[in-house]
C-alpha positions in Angstrom: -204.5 -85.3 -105.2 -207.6 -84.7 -102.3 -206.3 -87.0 -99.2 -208.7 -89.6 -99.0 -210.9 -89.9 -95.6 -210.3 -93.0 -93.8 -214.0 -94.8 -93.4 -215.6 -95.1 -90.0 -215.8 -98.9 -89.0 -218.9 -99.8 -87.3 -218.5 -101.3 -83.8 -219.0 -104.8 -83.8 -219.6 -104.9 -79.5 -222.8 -103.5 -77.7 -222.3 -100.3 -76.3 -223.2 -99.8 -72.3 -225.6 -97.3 -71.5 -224.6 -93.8 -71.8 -222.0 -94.2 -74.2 -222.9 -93.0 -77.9 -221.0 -92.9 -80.9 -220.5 -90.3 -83.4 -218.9 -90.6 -86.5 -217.8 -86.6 -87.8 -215.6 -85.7 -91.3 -214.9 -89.1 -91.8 -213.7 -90.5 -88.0 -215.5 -92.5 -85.3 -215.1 -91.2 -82.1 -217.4 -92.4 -78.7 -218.2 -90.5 -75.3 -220.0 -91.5 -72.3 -222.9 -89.1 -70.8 -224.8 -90.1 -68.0 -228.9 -89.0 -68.5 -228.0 -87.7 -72.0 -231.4 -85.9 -73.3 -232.7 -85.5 -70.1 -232.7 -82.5 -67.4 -230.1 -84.2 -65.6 -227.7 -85.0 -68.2 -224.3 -85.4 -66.8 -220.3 -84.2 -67.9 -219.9 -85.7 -71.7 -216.6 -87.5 -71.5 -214.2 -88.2 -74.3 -213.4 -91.8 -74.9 -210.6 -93.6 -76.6 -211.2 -94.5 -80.2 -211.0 -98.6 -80.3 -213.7 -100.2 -78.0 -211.8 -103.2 -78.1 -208.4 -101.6 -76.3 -208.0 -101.9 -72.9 -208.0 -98.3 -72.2 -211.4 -97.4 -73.6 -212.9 -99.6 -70.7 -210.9 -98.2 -68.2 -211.4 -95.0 -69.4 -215.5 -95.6 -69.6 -214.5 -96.9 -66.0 -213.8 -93.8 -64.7 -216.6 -91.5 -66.2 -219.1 -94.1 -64.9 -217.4 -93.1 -61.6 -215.5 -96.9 -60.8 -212.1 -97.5 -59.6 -210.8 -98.6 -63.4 -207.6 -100.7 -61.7 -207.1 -103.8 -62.7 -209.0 -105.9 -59.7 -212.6 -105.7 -60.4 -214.7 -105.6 -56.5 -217.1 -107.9 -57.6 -218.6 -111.3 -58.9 -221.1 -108.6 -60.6 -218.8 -106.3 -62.4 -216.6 -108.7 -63.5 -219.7 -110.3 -65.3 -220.5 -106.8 -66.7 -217.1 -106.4 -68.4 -216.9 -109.8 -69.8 -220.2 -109.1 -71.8 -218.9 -105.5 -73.0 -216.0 -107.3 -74.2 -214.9 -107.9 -77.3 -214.3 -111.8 -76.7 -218.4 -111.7 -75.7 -219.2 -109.9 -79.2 -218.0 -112.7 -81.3 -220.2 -115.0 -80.0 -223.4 -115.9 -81.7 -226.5 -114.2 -81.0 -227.9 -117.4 -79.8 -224.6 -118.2 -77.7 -225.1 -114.3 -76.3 -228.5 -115.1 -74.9 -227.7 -118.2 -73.4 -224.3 -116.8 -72.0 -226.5 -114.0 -70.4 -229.0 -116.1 -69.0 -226.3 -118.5 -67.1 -224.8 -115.0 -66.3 -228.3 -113.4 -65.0 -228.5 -116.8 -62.5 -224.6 -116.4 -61.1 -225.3 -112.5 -60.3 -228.4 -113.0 -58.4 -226.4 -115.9 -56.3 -223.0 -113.2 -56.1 -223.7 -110.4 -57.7 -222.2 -108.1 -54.6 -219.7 -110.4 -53.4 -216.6 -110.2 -53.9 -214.6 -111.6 -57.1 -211.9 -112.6 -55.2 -213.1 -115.1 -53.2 -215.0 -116.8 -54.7 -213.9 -120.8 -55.0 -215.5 -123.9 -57.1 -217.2 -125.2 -53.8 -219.3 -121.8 -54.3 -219.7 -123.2 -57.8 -220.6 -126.2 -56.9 -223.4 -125.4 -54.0 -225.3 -123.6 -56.8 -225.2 -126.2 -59.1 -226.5 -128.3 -56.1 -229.5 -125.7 -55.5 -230.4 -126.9 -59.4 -230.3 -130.4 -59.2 -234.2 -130.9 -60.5 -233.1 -128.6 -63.5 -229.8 -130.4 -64.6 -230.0 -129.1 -68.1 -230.1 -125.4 -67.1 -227.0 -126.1 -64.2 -224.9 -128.1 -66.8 -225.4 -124.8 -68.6 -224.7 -122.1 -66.1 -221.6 -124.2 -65.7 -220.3 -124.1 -69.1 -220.7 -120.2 -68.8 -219.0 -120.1 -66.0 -216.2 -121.7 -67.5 -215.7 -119.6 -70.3 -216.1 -116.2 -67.6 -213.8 -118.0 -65.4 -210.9 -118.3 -68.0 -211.5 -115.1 -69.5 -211.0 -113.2 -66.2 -208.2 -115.1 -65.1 -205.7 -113.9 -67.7 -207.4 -110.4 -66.4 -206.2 -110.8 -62.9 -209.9 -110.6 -61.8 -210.0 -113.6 -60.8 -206.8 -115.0 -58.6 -208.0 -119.1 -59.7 -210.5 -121.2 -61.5 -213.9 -121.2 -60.5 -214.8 -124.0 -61.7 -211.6 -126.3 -61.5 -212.7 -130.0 -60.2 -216.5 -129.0 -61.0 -218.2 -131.8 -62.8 -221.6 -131.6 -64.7 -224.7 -133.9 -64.4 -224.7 -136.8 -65.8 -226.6 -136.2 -69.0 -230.5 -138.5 -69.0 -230.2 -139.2 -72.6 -231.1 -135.8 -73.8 -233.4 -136.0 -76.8 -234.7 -139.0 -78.4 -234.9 -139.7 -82.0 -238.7 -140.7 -82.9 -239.8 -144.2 -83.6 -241.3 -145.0 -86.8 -244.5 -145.1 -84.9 -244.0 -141.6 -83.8 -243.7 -140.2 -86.8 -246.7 -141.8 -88.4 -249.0 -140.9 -85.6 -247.2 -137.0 -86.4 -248.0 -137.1 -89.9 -251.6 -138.2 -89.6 -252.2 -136.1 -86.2 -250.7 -132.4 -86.7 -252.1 -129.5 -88.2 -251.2 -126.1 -89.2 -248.0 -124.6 -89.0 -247.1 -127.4 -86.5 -247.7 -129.8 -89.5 -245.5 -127.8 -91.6 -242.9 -127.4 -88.6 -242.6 -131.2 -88.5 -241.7 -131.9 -91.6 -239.3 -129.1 -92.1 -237.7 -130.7 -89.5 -237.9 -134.2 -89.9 -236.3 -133.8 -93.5 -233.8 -131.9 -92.9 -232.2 -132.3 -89.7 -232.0 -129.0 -88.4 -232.4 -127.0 -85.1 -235.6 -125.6 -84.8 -233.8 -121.8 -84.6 -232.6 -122.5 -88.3 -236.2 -124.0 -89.6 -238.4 -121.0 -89.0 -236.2 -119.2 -91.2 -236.7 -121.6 -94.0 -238.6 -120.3 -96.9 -238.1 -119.8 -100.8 -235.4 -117.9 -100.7 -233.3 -120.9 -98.9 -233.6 -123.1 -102.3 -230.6 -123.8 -104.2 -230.7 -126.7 -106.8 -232.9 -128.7 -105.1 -232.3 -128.2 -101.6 -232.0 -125.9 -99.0 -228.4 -124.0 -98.4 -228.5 -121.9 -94.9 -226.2 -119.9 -92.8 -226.8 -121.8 -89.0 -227.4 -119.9 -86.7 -225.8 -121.6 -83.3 -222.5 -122.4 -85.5 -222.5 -120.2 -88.3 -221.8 -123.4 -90.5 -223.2 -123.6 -94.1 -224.8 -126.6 -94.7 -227.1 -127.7 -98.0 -229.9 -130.1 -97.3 -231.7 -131.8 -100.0 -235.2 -131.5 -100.5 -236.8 -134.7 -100.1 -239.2 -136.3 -102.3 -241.6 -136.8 -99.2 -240.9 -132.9 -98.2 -241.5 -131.7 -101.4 -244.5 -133.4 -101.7 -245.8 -131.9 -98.8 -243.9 -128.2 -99.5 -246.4 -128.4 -102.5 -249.6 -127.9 -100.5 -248.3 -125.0 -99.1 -249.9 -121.6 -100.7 -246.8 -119.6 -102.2 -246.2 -117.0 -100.3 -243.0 -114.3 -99.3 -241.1 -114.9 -96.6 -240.7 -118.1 -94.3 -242.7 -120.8 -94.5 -243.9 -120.7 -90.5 -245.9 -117.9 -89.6 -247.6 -116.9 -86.9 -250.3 -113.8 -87.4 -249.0 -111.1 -89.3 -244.9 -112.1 -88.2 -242.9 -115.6 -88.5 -242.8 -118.2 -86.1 -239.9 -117.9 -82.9 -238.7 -121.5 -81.9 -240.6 -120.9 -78.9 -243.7 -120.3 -80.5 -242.9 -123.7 -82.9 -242.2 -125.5 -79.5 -245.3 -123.9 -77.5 -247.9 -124.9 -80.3 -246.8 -128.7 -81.0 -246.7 -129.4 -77.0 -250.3 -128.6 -77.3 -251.0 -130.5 -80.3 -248.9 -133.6 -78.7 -250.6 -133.9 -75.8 -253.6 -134.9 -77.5 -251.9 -137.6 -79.2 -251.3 -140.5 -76.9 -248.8 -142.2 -79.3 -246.7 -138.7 -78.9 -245.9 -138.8 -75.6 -242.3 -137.2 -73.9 -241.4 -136.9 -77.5 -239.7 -133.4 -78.6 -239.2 -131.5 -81.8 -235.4 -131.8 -81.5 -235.9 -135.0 -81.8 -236.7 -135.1 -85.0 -232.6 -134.3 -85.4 -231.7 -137.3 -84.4 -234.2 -138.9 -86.2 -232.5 -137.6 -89.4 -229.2 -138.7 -88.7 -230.2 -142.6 -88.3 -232.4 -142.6 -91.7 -229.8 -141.2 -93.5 -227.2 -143.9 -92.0 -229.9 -146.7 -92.8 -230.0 -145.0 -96.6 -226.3 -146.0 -96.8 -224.3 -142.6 -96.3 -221.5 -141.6 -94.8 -220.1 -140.2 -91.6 -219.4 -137.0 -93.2 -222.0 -136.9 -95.7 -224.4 -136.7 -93.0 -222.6 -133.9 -91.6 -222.5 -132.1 -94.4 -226.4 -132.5 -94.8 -227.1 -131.8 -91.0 -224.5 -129.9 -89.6 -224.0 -131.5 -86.8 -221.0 -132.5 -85.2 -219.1 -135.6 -86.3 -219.1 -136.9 -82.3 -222.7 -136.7 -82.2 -223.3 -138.2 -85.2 -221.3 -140.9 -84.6 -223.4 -141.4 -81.6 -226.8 -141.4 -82.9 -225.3 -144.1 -85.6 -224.0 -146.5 -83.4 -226.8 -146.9 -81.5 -228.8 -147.3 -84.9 -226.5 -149.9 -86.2 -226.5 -152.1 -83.1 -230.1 -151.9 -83.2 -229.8 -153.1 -86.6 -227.5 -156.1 -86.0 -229.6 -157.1 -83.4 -232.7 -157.2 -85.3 -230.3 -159.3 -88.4 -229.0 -161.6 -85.6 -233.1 -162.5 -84.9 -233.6 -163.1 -88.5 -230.9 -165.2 -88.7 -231.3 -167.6 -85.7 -234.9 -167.8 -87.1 -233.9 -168.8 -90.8 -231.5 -171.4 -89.2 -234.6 -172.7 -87.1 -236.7 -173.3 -89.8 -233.5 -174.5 -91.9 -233.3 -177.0 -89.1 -236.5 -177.9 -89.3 
C-alpha cells in the first residue's frame, strides 16, 4: 500500500518578520530571510520544524544575528519573545491586543534596559506616572504579571517584577442604568445607536460580542454566540421587548450594526452613542457597558438564579454576585420603607 503523507499542521503562533513557511510533498518546514524579495535579501536559513520548541527560537535567534543563550539583554527582547511564544498565541485576540498595548507602554519606559535589573519599585514608579489613568495602569499591571511569571521560569528574569505591587483601588467601574436612564435611551437614540442599545440592554453582553449579532446568531428563540474575551458559549433569550423592536429592523445579511458599507467596531458603537448622550441631559457619565450590569439586576428582580444568569450573560459568578447584592439591598431597603409606612398608617 502507497505510504500515506503526514498532513502539514498550520501554525497556530504569529510568525516574526522574515521568517516564512513552506509546506513541500506533504511537510512543513520554516526559514528566516532577512529583506526576502528585495535587492538586499539576506542568507535563507533553515529552521527547526515545531515553532513551539525551544530550539526553533534560539535557532531564529541566531540568524536574526542575537546571542540565543538563555539570559535575554533586555526589558525589550524579553517582551518580544513572550509575544512569539506559544503561551501568547493561546490567548484571545482581544486578550492579545490588550497584552500588546500594556506591553507597547513597559518598552517605551525599558525597552533598552536591561532585564536583569529591573525591580517592582521600577514597576511601581510607572504605575505612579499613571495615576490620572488608573484603569489603563491596573492594566499594564496585570500584563506585567503574566510577562513576569512567564520569564521567570525562563531564567530571564532573576525575580518578580511585580511582587508587593498593588493596583488602584477600583472607582466603581461601570454603573448599571437607572430606570430613568433607560427610558430617556429608548425615547432619545437613533440609528444604529438605537439598535446598539437594545441589543445590549437585553442581552447582557460586551459590546465586542453585540456587533456581531445578526440572524445567523438565532437559535430557538434566542441568540447562542461564541464570546469573544472568554471563548464561553452562552444562549440569551430574545426578549419580548427586543423582539419587538428587532422587528422594525429591515432584513438584511450580515450583523445587525452597520456602519457604511462594513459592520460596526465597538469603538465605532462607543464613539457614536457618546455623541448622541451628550445631548441627552438625563444620560449623563452613563456608558454602554453599563447596560451589563443593568442585565444582571433585572434578571435577579425577575426571580432567577445565580447561575442562570450566568448562563444567559456569561459573566462571571463573582461579578454577578456583586451586581445582585447591591440590587437586593436596594430592594430591602425600599420593603423596609413600605413597611414602617403600612405600620404608620396601621397605627393610625
Amino acid at each position: 500500500m502507497p505510504r500515506k503523507r503526514a498532513k502539514a499542521t498550520r501554525a497556530v503562533i504569529d510568525l516574526p518578520k522574515g521568517v516564512h513557511r513552506v509546506i513541500s510533498r506533504g511537510r512543513e518546514y520554516f526559514y528566516f530571510q532577512a529583506g526576502r524579495g528585495t535587492a538586499f535579501a539576506g542568507q535563507r536559513v533553515a529552521l527547526p520544524s515545531d515553532p513551539h520548541s525551544p530550539d526553533f527560537w534560539a535557532a531564529l535567534r541566531r540568524a536574526q544575528g542575537v546571542d540565543a543563550g538563555e539570559t535575554v539583554v533586555t526589558f525589550g527582547a524579553v517582551a518580544e519573545l513572550y509575544e512569539q511564544s506559544p503561551q501568547f498565541a493561546v490567548l484571545t485576540k482581544g486578550s492579545r491586543a490588550q497584552y500588546r498595548r500594556g506591553l507597547k507602554i513597559a518598552r517605551a519606559a525599558w525597552g533598552l534596559l536591561p532585564a536583569e535589573g529591573l525591580r517592582p519599585v521600577h514597576v511601581r514608579a510607572l504605575l505612579d506616572g499613571m495615576a490620572d489613568r488608573t484603569g489603563t495602569a491596573n492594566t499594564v499591571l496585570g500584563v506585567l504579571r503574566a510577562l513576569s511569571s512567564w520569564g521567570r521560569e525562563r531564567d530571564h528574569f532573576p525575580h518578580s517584577l511585580t511582587e508587593g505591587v498593588k493596583p488602584y483601588a477600583k472607582s466603581g467601574g461601570h454603573r448599571p442604568w437607572t430606570d430613568c436612564q433607560l427610558a430617556a435611551a429608548e425615547k432619545h437614540l437613533t440609528g444604529m445607536v438605537r439598535r446598539g442599545f437594545f441589543l445590549l440592554r437585553y442581552t447582557g453582553q460586551r459590546g465586542s460580542d453585540v456587533v456581531r449579532l445578526g440572524e445567523t446568531f438565532i437559535d430557538d428563540g434566542g441568540f447562542r454566540l461564541a464570546q469573544q474575551k472568554t471563548g464561553r458559549d452562552v444562549w440569551c433569550p430574545i426578549d419580548d421587548a427586543l423582539a419587538a423592536e428587532m422587528s422594525t429592523w429591515p432584513r438584511e445579511p450580515g450583523p445587525y450594526l452597520r456602519h457604511g458599507r462594513g459592520p460596526y467596531t465597538r469603538k465605532i458603537l462607543d464613539k457614536h452613542f457618546a455623541e448622541q448622550r451628550d445631548k441627552v441631559p438625563e444620560l449623563a457619565g452613563v456608558t454602554l457597558h453599563g447596560l451589563r450590569g443593568t442585565r444582571v439586576i433585572e434578571l435577579r428582580r425577575l426571580g432567577l438564579t445565580t447561575t442562570q444568569i450566568q448562563d444567559q450573560v456569561g459573566m462571571s459568578l463573582a461579578m454577578i454576585e456583586r451586581y445582585c447584592r447591591f440590587a437586593d439591598r436596594k430592594a430591602s431597603g425600599q420593603a423596609s420603607v413600605v413597611s414602617l409606612r403600612e405600620r404608620r398608617a396601621t397605627k393610625k
